[in-house]
N, C-alpha and C positions, 0 to 999 in steps of 0.2 A: 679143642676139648668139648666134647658135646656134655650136654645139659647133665650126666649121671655119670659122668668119667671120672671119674673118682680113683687114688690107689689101692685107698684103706677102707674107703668109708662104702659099704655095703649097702646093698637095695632096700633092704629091709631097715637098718637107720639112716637112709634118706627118706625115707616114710615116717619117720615115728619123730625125727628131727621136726620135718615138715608139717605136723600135725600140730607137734608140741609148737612151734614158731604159730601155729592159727590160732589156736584154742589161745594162748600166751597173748596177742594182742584185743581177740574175741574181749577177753575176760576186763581188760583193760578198760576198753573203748566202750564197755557195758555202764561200766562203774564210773571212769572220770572222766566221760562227757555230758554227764547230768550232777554227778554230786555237788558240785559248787553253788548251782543253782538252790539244790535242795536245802543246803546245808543255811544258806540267803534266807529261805523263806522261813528256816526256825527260830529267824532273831538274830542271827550272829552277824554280828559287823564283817565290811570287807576284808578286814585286817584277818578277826578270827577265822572266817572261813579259807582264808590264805595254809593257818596252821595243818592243814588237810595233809599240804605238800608237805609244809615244812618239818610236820615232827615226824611221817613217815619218812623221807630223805636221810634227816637225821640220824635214827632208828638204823635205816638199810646199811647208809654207807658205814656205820660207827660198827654194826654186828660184822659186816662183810670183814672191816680193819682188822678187829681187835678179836672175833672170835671164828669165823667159820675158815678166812682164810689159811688162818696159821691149820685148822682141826684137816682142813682137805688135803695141804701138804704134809701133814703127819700119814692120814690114812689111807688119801689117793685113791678114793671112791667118788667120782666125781656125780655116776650115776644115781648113787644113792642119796647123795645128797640131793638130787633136783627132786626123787622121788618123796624123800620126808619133806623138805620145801614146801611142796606144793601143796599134797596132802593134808598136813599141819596147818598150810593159810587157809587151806577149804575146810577144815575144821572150825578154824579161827573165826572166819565171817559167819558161820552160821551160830556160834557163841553172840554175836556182837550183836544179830539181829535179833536175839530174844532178850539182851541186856538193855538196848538202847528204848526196846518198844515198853517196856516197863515204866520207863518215863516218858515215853507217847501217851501212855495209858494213862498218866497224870497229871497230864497235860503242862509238863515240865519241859519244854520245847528245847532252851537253850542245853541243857545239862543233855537232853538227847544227842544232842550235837555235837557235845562233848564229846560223849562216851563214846562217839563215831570216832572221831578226829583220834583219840588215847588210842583207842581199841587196834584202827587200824597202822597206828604207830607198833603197839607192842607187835601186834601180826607181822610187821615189816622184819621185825628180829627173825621172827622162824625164817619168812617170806625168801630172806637177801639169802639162806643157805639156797635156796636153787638159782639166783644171780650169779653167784661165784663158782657153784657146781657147773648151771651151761656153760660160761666163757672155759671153764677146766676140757669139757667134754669134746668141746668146738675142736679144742688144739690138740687133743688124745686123738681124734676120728680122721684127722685132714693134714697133709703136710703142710709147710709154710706157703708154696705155691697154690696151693688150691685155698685155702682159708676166705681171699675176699671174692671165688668167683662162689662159694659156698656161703657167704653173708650176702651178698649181690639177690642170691636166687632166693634164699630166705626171707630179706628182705621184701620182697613184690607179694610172696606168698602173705607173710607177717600183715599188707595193707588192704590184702582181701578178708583176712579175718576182724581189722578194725573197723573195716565196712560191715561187716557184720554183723561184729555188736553195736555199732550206733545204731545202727536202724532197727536193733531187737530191743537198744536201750531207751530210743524214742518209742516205740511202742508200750514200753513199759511201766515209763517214766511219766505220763498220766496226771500230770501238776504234782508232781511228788507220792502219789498214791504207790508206784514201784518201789519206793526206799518204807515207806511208811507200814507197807504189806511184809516189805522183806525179798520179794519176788525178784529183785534187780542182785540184790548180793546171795541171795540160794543161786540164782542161773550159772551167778561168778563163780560161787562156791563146789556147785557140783562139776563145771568145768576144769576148775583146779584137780579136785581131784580126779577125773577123767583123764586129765593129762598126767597127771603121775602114775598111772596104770601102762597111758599108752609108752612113757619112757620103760615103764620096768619089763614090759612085754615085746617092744622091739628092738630099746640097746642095751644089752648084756654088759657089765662091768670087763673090759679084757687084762687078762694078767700081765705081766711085767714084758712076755716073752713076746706077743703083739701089741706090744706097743708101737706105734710110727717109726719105723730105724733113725726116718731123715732128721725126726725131733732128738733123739738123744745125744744131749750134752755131756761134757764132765763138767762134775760140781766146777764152780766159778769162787774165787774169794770174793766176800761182799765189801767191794771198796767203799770208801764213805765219800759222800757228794764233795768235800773237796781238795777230792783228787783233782777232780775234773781242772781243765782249764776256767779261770776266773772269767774271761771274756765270753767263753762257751757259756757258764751255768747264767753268767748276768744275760748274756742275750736269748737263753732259753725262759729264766724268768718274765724278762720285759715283756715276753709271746706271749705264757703265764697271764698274767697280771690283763693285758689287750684281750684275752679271751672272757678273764674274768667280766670286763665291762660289758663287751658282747655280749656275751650270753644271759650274764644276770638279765641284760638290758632286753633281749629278746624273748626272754621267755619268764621275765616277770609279770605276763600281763596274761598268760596261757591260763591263766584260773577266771580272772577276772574279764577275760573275752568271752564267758556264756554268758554272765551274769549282766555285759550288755546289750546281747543280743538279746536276752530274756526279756529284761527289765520293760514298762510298760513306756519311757520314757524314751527306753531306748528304740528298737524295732519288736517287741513285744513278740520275739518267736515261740511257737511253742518246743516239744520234744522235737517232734520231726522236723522241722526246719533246722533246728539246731545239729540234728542227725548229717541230714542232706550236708551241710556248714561243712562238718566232720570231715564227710566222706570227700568232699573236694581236696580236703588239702593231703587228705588219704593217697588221692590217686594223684596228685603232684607227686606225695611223694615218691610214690611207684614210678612216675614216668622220669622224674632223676633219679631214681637210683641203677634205672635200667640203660641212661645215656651217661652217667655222671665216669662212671670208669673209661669209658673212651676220652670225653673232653677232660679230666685232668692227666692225666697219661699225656696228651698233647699240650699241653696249654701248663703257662708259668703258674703254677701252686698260689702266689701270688694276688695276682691278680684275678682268678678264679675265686680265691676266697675273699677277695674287696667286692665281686659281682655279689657272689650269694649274703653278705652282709649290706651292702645297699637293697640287692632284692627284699631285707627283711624291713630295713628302714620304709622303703617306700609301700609294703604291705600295713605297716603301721599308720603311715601318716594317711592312706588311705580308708585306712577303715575309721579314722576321726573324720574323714569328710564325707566318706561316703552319703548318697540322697538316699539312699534303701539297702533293704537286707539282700535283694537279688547280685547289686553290684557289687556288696560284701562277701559276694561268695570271691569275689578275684582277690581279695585281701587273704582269704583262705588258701586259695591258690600260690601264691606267691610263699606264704610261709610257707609250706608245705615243701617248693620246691629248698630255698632258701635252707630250712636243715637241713636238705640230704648234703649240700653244694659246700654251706661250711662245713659242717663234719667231715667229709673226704676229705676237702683240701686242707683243712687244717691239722688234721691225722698226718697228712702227709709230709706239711711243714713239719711238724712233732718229731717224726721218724725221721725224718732227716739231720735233723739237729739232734738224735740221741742217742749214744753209743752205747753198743747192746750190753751193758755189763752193769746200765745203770736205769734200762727201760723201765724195768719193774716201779722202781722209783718215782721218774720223770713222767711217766705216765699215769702214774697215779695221780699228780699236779693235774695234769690235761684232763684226766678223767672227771675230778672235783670239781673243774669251771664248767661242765657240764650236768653232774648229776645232779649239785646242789642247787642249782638257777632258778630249780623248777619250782622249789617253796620258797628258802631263803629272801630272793629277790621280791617276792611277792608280798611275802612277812614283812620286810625291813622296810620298800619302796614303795610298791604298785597301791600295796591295801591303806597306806598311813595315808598317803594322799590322795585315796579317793575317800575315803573317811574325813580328812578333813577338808576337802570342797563340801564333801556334804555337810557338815557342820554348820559350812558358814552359808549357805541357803540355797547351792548351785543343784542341780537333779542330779538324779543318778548316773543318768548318761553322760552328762557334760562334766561329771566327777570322775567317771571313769575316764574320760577322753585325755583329761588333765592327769591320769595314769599312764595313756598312752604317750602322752607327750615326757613323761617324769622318763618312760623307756627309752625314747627316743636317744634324748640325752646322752644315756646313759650309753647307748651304743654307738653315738658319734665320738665321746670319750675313749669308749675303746678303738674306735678307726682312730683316731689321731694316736694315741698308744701302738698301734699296731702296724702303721708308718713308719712309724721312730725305732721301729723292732724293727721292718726290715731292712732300713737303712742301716741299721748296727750290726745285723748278721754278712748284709753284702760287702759292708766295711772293712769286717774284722775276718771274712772268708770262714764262718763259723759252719758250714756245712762240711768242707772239706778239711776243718780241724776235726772236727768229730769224727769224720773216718779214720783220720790219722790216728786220733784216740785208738779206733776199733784197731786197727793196725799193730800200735804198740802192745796191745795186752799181753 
């Protein structure tokens, strides 16, 4: 299958897909590889500048739950949604940057910070309608065989655009003068909306009649989870739950990793070094995502995802010893590879263990150890405890570090969780119950 061999999906929305996939990270990598910093130097404690993640997280996944999802399976415009989505949040920031400067102008610093942290939570509400619009439009445009050679190429595209914007956001970013001017969320903001133009001008909403043949189902009864076999649902929890320490555990420290590479205590980087940081672990992740389809395809699901979770450990315990910011860039490195390597392989444990009648569901579990990790963990763990080393008289850097190790923890808690999960799946032969599942429907 060469690079554009598509059944359904046309040249012209592999264009506007591939645009939207750059600009989509561009806007990202603009914004939250400098804001924590920013957000630091207005006064706010670790913990609060953590809420960045958390109450946007919140905001997304609870709008996606509770309103837009149910609104797109009513109207089954997937397209239109991505276009108000986006539209609406590039509206949104540029609202937020003549609210927040108000109290710049007052020199009301912390409440600035605030009205950052709220603003871009309520934004997340409109925001998440183009989260659940792309995943809808993904699987209207591609049949099931082609969907991961079409996230794969996305993907690599997706890590040239967040190289992108770190290094337009380090230039910008000026000791905080880019968020303080407005100049870092207008670039975001008129991106956004750029990209909602390029969606409405190269992928046309299709009616019922092109839709994907391969994708049409008949409606399903919506069985209730326990149906399922009790050995099945206990040992897809147990996975569940080992994810949840994982991830919390690894990606509770993604906020509070600039803030010690900033810090004067710590290597006192500025924007662009912080950029360059970025952009390493950028193109890690490009170069697994471009090898990661071959070596799990060969290699046990397994043990492929005990590598890429030690990869993350030892990326961590690295960057607490590291002597300088240069050999911190291999700490960036290693994380970088590290998510592409769990994410696959444990997508694929996921899918294995979950019979189609009940994905919707079970994946939405897998999805939550993921979406939530990125503030929560940071909220509840990473921020409390670099806050209180600082309390009791330690630096900033060696507070933080005492964060890296609080993750640490927390991730070898899920590897022992996550042993005990595979030892109870190969026990109980819970893969080839779950087919049988599929079987009996």
């Amino acid at each position: 299958m060469s690079f554009l061999d598509y059944s359904h999906l046309k040249g012209k929305e592999f264009t506007g897909l591939s645009t939207f996939q750059f600009l989509a990270f561009f806007r990202r990598s603009i914004v939250y590889t400098f804001l924590s910093i920013y957000l630091r130097s207005l006064g706010l404690s670790t913990t609060e500048v953590t809420l960045m993640a958390t109450v946007g997280m919140i905001a997304n996944a609870g709008a996606q739950s509770f309103l837009w999802g149910g609104a797109l399976d009513k109207y089954r415009k997937p397209t239109m949604f991505v276009i108000l989505g986006e539209g609406l949040a590039g509206v949104g920031h540029i609202f937020m940057v003549f609210g927040y400067q108000v109290f710049l102008g007052v020199n009301q610093l912390i409440i600035a910070g605030y009205v950052i942290i709220f603003a871009l939570g309520i934004i997340e509400i409109f925001w998440s309608m183009s989260n659940v619009g792309w995943s809808a439009l993904l699987s209207e445009l591609t049949t099931i065989d082609e969907r991961k050679k079409l996230m794969g190429q996305l993907s690599i595209i997706g890590g040239f655009g967040g190289i992108g914007g770190a290094m337009l956001g380090g230039f910008l970013f000026d000791n905080g003068a880019g968020f303080a001017n407005g100049s870092i969320f207008f670039v975001a903001a008129v991106v956004m909306i750029f990209s909602s133009l390029i969606v409405y001008f190269s992928i046309r909403a299709r009616s019922h009649a092109e839709h994907i043949k391969g994708d049409d189902t008949p409606t399903l009864d919506n069985h209730p989870l326990s149906d399922l076999p009790s050995t099945l649902l206990k040992g897809y929890m147990i996975f569940i739950v080992a994810l949840v320490f994982i991830n919390f555990g690894r990606n509770s420290i993604a906020i509070i990793t600039s803030l010690f590479l900033a810090d004067p205590t710590g290597f006192g980087a500025d924007g662009g070094a912080i950029a360059i940081y970025s952009n390493v672990g950028s193109i890690a992740s490009m170069i697994a995502g471009a090898l990661v389809g071959s070596v799990v395809s060969k290699r046990d699901d397994d043990k492929v995802m005990l590598s890429g979770v030690f990869l993350a450990v030892f990326a961590i315990l690295w960057l607490i010893i590291t002597p300088s910011f240069l050999l911190a860039m291999v700490s960036s490195f290693l994380t970088g590879a590290s998510q592409v390597i769990i994410g696959s392989s444990s997508y694929s444990i996921a899918a294995r263990m979950a019979p189609e009648e009940y994905r919707g569901r079970l994946f939405a579990y897998y999805n939550a150890t993921f979406f939530l990790s990125w503030g929560m963990a940071a909220t509840f763990v990473a921020g409390p405890v670099a806050d209180m080393l600082i309390s009791l008289g330690f630096s900033n850097a060696d507070a933080y570090r005492g964060s890296f190790v609080a993750a640490v923890i927390l991730i070898l808690t899920g590897v022992c969780i996550l042993l005990a999960s595979f030892r109870y799946t190969k026990r109980n032969g819970l893969f080839s119950e779950a087919e049988w599942v599929v079987r009996q429907q």
